[in-house]
C-alpha positions in Angstrom: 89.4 95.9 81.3 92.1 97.7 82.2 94.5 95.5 80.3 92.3 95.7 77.7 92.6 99.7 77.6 97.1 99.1 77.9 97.2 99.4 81.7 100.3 97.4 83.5 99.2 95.6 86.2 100.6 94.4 89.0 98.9 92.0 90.9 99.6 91.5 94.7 97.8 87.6 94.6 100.2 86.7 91.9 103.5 88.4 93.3 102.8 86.5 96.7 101.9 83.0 94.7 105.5 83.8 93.4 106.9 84.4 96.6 105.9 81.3 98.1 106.8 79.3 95.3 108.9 75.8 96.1 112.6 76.3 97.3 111.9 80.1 98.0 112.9 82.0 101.1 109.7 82.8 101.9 108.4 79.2 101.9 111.6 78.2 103.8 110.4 81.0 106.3 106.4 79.4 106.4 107.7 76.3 106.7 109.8 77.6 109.9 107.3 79.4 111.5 103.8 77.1 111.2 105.7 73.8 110.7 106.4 71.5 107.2 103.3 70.3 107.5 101.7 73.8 105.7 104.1 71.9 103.0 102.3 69.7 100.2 104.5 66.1 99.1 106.0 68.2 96.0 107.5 71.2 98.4 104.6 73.4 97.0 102.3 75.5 99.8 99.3 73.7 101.3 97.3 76.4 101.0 94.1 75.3 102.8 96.8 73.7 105.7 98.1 77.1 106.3 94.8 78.7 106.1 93.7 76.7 109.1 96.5 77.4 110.9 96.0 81.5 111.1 92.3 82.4 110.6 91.0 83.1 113.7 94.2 83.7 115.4 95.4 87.2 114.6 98.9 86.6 116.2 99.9 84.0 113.1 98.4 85.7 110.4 100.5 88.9 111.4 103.4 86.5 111.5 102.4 85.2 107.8 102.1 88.9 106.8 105.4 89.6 108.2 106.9 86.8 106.4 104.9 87.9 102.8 104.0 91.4 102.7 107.4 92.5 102.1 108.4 89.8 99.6 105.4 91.4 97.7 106.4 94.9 97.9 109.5 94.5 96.9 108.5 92.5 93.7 106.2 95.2 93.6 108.5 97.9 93.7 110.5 96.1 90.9 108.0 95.8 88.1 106.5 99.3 88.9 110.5 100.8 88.2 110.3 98.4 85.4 107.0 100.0 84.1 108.6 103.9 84.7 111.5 103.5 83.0 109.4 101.7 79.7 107.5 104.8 79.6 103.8 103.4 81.0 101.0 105.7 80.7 98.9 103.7 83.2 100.2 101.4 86.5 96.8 99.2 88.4 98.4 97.6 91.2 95.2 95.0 92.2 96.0 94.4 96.2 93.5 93.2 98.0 94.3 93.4 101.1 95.2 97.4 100.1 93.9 98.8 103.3 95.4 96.2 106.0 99.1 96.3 104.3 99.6 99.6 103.0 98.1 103.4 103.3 95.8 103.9 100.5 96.9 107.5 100.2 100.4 106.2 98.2 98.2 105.3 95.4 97.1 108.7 92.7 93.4 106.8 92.9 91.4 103.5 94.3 88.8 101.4 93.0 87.1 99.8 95.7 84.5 96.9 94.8 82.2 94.2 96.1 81.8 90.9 94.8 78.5 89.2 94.8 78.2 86.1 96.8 75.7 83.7 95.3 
């Protein structure tokens, strides 16, 4: 909806699909930490590999988040300059993982919602 009413929006799961995309420093860095095997025959991220390796163990997913988050906020930080200096009325950054990497209070509002399971 929210592009619908002209909002930008910046979204967190794409920035850190684009951060881990083949030949990036941020795969190079996954790769280096969990091993090439997190690493699919084409060079892209085995997502599903790399999943296994850090749920449950809170050590390597603050590793990964070390390795991401800031790849993401800096993207971040780019296309919301980008949307100041057009003149946009209306920024929706969609993160969500808001509350574990960031302090909510740097945001004007939140929208928090649930998703059915079913």
């Amino acid at each position: 909806f929210f592009r619908q009413w002209g909002a930008t929006v910046v979204d967190a799961d794409v920035l850190a699909r684009e951060a881990q995309a083949p030949g990036s420093a941020v795969l190079a860095l996954i790769a280096a930490r969990f091993g090439t095997d997190v690493l699919t025959k084409d060079g892209s991220l085995d997502r599903a590999g790399l999943r296994a390796k850090v749920m449950g163990d809170d050590e390597a997913l603050a590793a990964l988040n070390q390795i991401v988050h800031p790849a993401v906020r800096a993207r971040r930080d780019e296309l919301q300059r980008a949307a100041a200096a057009r003149g946009d009325l209306l920024l929706v950054n969609d993160i969500p993982l808001l509350f574990e990497a960031l302090d909510p209070a740097l945001f004007d509002a939140r929208i928090v919602g649930a998703v059915a399971q079913g």
